[in-house]
C-alpha positions as CSV (number, residue, x, y, z in Angstrom):
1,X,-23.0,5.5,-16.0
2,X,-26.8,5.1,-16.5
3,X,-28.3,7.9,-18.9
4,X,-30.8,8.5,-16.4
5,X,-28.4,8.9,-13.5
6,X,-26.4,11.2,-15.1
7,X,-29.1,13.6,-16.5
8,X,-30.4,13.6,-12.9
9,X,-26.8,14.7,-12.0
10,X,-26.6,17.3,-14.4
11,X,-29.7,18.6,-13.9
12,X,-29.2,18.7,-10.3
13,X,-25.8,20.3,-10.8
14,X,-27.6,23.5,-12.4
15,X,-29.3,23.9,-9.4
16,X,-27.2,22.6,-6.8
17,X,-23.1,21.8,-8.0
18,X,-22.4,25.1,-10.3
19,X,-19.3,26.1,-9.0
20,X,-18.7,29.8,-7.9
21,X,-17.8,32.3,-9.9
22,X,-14.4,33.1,-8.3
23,X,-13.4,29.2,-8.8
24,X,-15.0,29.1,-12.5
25,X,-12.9,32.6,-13.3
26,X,-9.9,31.1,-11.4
27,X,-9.6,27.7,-12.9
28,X,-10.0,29.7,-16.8
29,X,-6.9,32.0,-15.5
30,X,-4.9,29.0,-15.1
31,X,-5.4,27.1,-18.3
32,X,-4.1,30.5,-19.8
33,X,-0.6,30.4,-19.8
34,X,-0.1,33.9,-20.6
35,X,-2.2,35.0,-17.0
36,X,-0.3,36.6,-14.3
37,X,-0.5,37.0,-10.7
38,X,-1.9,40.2,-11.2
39,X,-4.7,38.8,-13.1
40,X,-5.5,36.4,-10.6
41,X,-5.6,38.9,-7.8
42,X,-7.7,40.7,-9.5
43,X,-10.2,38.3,-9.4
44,X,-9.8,37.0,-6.1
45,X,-10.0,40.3,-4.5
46,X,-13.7,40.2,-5.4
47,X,-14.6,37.8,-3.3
48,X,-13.7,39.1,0.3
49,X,-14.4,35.6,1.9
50,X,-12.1,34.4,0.0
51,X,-9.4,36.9,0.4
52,X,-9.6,36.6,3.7
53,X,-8.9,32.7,3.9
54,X,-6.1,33.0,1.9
55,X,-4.4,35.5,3.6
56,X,-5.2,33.8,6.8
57,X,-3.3,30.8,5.2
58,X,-0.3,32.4,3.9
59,X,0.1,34.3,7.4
60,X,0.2,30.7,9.3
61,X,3.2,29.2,10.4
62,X,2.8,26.7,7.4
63,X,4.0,28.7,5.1
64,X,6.5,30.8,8.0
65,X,6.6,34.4,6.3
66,X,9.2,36.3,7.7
67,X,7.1,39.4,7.4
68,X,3.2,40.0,7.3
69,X,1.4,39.5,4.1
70,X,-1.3,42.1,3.9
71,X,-2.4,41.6,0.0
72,X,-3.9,39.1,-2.3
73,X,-0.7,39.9,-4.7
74,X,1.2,39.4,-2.4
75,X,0.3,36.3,-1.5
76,X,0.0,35.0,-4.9
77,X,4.0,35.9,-5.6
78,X,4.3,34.3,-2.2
79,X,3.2,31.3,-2.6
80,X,2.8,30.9,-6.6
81,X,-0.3,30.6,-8.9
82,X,-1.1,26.8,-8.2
83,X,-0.9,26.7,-4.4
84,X,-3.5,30.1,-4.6
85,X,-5.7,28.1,-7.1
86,X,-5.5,25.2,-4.5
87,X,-6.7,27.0,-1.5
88,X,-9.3,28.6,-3.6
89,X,-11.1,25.1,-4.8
90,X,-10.8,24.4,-1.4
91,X,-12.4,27.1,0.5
92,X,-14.8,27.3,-2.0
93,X,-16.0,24.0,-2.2
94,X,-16.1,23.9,1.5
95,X,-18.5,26.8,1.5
96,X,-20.7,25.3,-1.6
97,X,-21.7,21.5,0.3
98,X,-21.8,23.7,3.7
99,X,-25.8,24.4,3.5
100,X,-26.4,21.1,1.6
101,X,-28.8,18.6,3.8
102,X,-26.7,15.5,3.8
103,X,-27.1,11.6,6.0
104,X,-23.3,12.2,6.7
105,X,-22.1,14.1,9.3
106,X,-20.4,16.9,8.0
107,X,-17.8,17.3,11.2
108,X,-16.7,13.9,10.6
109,X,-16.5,13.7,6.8
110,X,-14.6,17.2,6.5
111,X,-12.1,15.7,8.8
112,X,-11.7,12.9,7.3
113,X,-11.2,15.0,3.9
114,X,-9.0,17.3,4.9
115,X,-7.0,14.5,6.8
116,X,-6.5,12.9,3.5
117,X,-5.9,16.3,1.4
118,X,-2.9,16.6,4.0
119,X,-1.7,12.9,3.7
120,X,-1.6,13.3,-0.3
121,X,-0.1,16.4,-0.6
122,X,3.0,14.5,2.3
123,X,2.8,11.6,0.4
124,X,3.6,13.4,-3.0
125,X,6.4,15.8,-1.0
126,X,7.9,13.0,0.5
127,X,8.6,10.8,-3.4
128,X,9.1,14.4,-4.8
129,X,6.5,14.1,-7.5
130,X,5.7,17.7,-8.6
131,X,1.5,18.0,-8.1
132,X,1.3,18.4,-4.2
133,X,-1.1,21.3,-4.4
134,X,-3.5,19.7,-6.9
135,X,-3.2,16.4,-5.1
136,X,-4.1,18.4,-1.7
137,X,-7.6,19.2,-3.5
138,X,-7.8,15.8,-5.1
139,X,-7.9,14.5,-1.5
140,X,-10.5,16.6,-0.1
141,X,-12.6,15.8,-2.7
142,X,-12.3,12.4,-3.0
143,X,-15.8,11.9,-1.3
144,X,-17.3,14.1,-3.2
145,X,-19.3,12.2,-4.9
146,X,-21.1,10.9,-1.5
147,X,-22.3,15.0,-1.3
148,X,-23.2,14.5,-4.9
149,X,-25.3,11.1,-4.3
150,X,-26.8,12.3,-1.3
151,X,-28.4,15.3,-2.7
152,X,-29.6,13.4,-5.9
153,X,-30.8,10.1,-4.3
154,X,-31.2,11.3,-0.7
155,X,-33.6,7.8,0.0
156,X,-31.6,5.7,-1.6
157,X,-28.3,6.8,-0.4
158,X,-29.6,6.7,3.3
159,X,-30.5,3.4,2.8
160,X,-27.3,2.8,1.4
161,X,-25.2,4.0,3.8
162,X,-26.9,2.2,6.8
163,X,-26.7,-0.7,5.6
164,X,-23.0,-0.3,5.0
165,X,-22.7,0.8,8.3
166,X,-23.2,-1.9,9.8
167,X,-22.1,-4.8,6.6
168,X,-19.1,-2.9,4.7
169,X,-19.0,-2.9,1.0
170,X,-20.2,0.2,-0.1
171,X,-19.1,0.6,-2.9
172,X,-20.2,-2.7,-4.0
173,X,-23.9,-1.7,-2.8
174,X,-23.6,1.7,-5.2
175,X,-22.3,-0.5,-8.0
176,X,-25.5,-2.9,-7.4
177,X,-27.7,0.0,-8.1
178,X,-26.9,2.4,-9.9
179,X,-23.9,1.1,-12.2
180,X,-21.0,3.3,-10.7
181,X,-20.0,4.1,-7.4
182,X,-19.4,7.8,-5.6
183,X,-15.7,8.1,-6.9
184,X,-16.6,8.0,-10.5
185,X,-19.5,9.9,-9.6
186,X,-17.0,12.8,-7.9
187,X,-15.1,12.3,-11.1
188,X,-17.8,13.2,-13.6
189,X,-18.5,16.0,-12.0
190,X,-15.3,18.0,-10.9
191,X,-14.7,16.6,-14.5
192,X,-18.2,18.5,-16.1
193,X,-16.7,21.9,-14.2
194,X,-13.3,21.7,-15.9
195,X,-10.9,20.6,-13.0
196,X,-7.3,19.2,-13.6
197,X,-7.7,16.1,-15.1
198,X,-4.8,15.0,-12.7
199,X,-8.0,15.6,-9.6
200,X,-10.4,14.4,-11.3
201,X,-8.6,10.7,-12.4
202,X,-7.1,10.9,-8.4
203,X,-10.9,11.4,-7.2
204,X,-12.4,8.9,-9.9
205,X,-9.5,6.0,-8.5
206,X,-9.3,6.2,-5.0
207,X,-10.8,2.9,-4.5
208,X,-8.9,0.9,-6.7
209,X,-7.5,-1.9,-6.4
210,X,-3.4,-1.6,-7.4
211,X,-1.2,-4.4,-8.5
212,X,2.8,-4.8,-6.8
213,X,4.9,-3.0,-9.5
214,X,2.5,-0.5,-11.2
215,X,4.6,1.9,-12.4
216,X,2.8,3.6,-15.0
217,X,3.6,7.5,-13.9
218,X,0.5,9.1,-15.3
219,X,-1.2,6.2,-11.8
220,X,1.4,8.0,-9.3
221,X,-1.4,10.6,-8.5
222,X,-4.1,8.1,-8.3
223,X,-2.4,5.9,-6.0
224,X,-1.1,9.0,-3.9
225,X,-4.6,9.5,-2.7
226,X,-6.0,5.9,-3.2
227,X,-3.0,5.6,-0.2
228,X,-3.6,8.6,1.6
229,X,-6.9,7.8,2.0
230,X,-6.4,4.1,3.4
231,X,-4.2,5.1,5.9
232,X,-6.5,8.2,7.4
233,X,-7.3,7.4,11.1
234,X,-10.4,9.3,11.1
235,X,-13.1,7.5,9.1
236,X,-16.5,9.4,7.8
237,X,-18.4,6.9,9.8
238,X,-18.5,6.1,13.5
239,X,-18.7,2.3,12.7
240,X,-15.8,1.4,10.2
241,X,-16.2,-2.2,8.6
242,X,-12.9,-3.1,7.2
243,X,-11.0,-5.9,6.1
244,X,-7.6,-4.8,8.2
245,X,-5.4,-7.8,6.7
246,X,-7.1,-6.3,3.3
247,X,-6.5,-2.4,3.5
248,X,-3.0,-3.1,5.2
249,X,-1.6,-5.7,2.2
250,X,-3.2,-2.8,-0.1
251,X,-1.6,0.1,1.7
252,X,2.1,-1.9,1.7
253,X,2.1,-2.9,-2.2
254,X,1.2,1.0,-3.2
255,X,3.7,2.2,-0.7
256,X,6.2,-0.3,-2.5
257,X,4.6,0.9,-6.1
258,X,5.6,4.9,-4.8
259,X,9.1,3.9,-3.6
260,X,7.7,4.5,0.1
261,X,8.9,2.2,3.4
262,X,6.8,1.3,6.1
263,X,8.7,3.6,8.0
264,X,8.5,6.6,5.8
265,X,4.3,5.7,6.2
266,X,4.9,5.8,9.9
267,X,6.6,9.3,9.8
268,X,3.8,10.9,7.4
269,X,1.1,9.7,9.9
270,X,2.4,10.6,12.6
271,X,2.1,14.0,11.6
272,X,-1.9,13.8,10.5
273,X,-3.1,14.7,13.4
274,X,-1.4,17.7,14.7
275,X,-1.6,18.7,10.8
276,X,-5.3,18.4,10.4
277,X,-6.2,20.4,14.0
278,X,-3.6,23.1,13.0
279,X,-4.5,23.4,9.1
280,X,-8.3,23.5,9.8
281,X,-8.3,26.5,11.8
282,X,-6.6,28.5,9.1
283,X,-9.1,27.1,6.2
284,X,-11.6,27.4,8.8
285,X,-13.1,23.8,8.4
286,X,-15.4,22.7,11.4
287,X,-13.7,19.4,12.0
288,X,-14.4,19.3,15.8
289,X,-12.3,20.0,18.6
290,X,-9.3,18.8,19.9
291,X,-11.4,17.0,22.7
292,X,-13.7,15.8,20.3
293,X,-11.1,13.8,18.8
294,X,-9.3,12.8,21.6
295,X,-12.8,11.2,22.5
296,X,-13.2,9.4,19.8
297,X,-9.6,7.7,20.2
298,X,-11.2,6.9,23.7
299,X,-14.2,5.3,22.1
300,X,-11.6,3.7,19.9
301,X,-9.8,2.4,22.3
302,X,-13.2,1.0,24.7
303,X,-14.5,-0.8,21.5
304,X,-10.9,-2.4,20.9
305,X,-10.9,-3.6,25.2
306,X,-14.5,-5.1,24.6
307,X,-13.3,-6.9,21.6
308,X,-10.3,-8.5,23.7
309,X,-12.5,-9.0,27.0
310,X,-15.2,-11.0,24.9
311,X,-12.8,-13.3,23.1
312,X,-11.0,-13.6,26.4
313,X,-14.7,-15.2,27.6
314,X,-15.1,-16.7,24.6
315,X,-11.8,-18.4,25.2
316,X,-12.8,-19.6,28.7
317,X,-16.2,-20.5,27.6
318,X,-15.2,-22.9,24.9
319,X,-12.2,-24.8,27.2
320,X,-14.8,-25.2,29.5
321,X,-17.4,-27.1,27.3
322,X,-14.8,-28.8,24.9
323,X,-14.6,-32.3,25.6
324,X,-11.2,-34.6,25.0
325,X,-7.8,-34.3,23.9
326,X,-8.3,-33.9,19.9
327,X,-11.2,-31.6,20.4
328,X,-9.4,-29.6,22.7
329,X,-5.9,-29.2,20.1
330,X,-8.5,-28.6,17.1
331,X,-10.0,-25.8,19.3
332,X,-6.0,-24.4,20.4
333,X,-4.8,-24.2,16.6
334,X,-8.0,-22.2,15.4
335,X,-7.4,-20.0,18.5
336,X,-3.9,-19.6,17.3
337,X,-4.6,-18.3,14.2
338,X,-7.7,-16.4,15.6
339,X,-5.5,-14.7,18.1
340,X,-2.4,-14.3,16.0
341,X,-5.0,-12.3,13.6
342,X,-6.3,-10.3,15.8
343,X,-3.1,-9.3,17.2
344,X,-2.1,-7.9,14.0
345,X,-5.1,-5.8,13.9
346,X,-5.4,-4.1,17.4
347,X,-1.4,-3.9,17.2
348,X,-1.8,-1.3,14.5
349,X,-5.0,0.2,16.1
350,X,-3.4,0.6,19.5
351,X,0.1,2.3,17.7
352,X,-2.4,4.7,15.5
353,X,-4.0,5.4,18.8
354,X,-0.4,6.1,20.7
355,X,0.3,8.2,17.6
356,X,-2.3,10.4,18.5
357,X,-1.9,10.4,21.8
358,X,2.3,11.5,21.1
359,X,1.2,14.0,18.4
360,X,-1.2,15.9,21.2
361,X,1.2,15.6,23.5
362,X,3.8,16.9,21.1
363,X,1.5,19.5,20.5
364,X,0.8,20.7,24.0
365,X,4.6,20.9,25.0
366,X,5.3,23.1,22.0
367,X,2.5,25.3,23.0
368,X,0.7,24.8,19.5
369,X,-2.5,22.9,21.5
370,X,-4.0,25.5,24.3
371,X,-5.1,23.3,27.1
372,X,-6.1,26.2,30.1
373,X,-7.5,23.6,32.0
374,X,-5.0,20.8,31.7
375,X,-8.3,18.2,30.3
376,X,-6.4,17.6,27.4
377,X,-3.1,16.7,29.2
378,X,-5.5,14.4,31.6
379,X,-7.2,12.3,28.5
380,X,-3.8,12.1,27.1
381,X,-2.3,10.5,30.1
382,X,-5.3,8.2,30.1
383,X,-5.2,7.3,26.6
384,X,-2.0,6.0,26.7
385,X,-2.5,4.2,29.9
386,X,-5.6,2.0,28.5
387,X,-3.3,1.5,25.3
388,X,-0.8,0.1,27.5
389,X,-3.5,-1.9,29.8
390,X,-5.1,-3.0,26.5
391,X,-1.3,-4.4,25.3
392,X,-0.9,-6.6,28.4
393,X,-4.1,-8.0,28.0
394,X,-3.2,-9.1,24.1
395,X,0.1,-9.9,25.4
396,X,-1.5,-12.7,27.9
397,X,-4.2,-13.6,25.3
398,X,-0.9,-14.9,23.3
399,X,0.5,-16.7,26.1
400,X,-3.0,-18.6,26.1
401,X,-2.7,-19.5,22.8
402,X,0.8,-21.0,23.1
403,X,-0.2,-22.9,25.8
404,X,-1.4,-26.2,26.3
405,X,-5.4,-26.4,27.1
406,X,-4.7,-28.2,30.3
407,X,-2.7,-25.9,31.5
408,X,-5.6,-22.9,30.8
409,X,-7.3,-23.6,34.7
């Protein structure tokens, strides 16, 4: 990075990044190998926000004690040293960016964060690799560099991130100028307060780029989140520009690199969003509520019906204007690749969405989503049926494109 960039950084970190002094006092406890769990609740004890939230946590039915844990020791032999440390970066960190000014909305990035802390911490279950807690934090954080940029460079990171917005390539825009890019920015600084190099490197390589057969085991925590976070359904931004052949060849060769099927991917998301609703209450993350989500999947969903409804005019438009038989085939093969393309695409949108949908659902007949008035139930209903209205439409648009043009009117 630029020697000017990263003395603003540091300089800026003094006033603005210093860590608590719970975490700093925490993280030195468990680089000593001789510490205990006395030790640590010693410490933790002194911050009562903190003992709180992890008591809250241990108490959930995530962690299913069969009797009420009512001390900071206790929880710590509970649930070991590493998983207390985790919970402790987290809350923390949470509360640190909380009164920062930021371009992002906070609602939407935590949820996105903590939706990807849960997906890594899965993923790494699911292969067995031994790091889910510290992976858990290396996915919440792995934006934190955008809170780091957007405190240092407010201007330029606005301008930034509108124009990504609406174009895509972020990351290319940061590299353009300032030399680096938020993940190695996150990196530096989680590095500079003495983090597990194992989040730090998962934070720094996120948005890499992995070859089919990596295999290189000190990667398998970098490509735990760099796949967690690709196959998060709830994006930091409204407006997500994406390359979806892109992301979903990217997500398929690190799934193949971690030993993962498509179906084990299936399983772990299906579980996000029950996951993310239930774990943020505990670690008392404003994410939004359950009907805040369920109206983005609506929005989701409207965008996705547009998109089919204008290339269903475009379809018409262009028969109707095209003018003899060669034209007319040229015209039906791009429209055949156009559509098959596009299928693809809204296929996996419209199952994400059903996920959702099944997971509420799921939710509300267990009893773990309240719904007093029954609005949740109702959006539910509807969301599947506009999935389902959405897939006849595609399913016609195919027909079209099998078909001969004459045959269109």
């Amino acid at each position: 990075m630029d020697n000017e960039l990263i003395k603003k950084i540091l300089d800026d970190s003094v006033k603005l990044y210093s860590p608590p002094q719970t975490l700093v006092e925490v993280l030195r406890l468990t680089k000593d190998e001789t510490s205990t769990a006395d030790e640590l609740a010693a410490v933790l004890v002194k911050d009562p926000v903190v003992t709180t939230r992890i008591l809250r946590v241990v108490n959930s039915p995530y962690y299913g004690a069969a009797r009420k844990i009512g001390s900071v020791s206790q929880a710590v032999v509970m649930i070991g040293m590493r998983q207390v440390t985790a919970l402790v970066l987290a809350t923390s960190i949470y509360g640190l960016t909380e009164k920062w000014e930021s371009v992002l909305d906070r609602v939407r990035f935590w949820r996105h964060s903590l939706e990807v802390a849960i997906a890594s911490r899965n993923i790494a279950e699911e292969i067995g690799f031994k790091g889910a807690d510290e992976l858990f934090v290396a996915g919440l954080l792995h934006d934190f560099g955008m809170l780091i940029m957007d405190n240092s460079f407010p201007d330029k990171f606005r301008e930034i991130w509108e124009e990504s917005q609406d174009h895509g390539g972020m990351i290319d825009l940061e590299e353009t100028f300032w030399g680096t890019n938020h993940a190695r920015v996150g990196q530096f600084v989680l590095e500079q307060w003495q983090l597990p190099d194992m989040i730090c490197e998962s934070v720094g390589h996120h948005h890499n780029v992995f070859i089919s057969g990596t295999d290189d085991e000190e990667l398998i925590p970098s490509q735990i989140v760099n796949l967690a976070n690709r196959i998060s359904q709830f994006p930091v931004r409204e407006r997500q520009v994406t390359d979806a052949g892109f992301e979903k060849e990217n997500c398929l060769i690190i799934a193949g690199n971690l030993g993962l099927s498509s179906s084990d991917l299936l399983n772990i998301q299906k579980e996000l969003f029950s996951q993310t609703i239930s774990e943020s209450k505990y670690l008392e993350f404003d994410v939004g509520s359950t009907d805040d989500i369920l109206l983005e999947a609506n929005r989701l969903l409207f965008e996705q019906y547009m998109t089919v409804e204008s290339l269903l005019e475009e379809n018409r438009r262009m028969n109707q204007q095209t003018a003899g038989e060669q034209v007319k085939r040229g015209f039906l093969e791009a429209f055949k690749g156009t559509t098959s393309a596009f299928t693809v695409y809204l296929g996996k949108a419209s199952a994400s969405i059903l996920e959702r949908a099944h997971a509420v659902q799921s939710g509300l007949d267990s009893g773990a989503i309240v719904d007093p008035g029954g609005l949740v139930a109702s959006s539910v209903k509807s969301i599947v049926e506009n999935v389902e209205t959405v897939n006849s439409i595609m399913r016609d648009i195919v027909f079209l494109s099998q078909t001969e043009p004459a045959l269109y009117y």
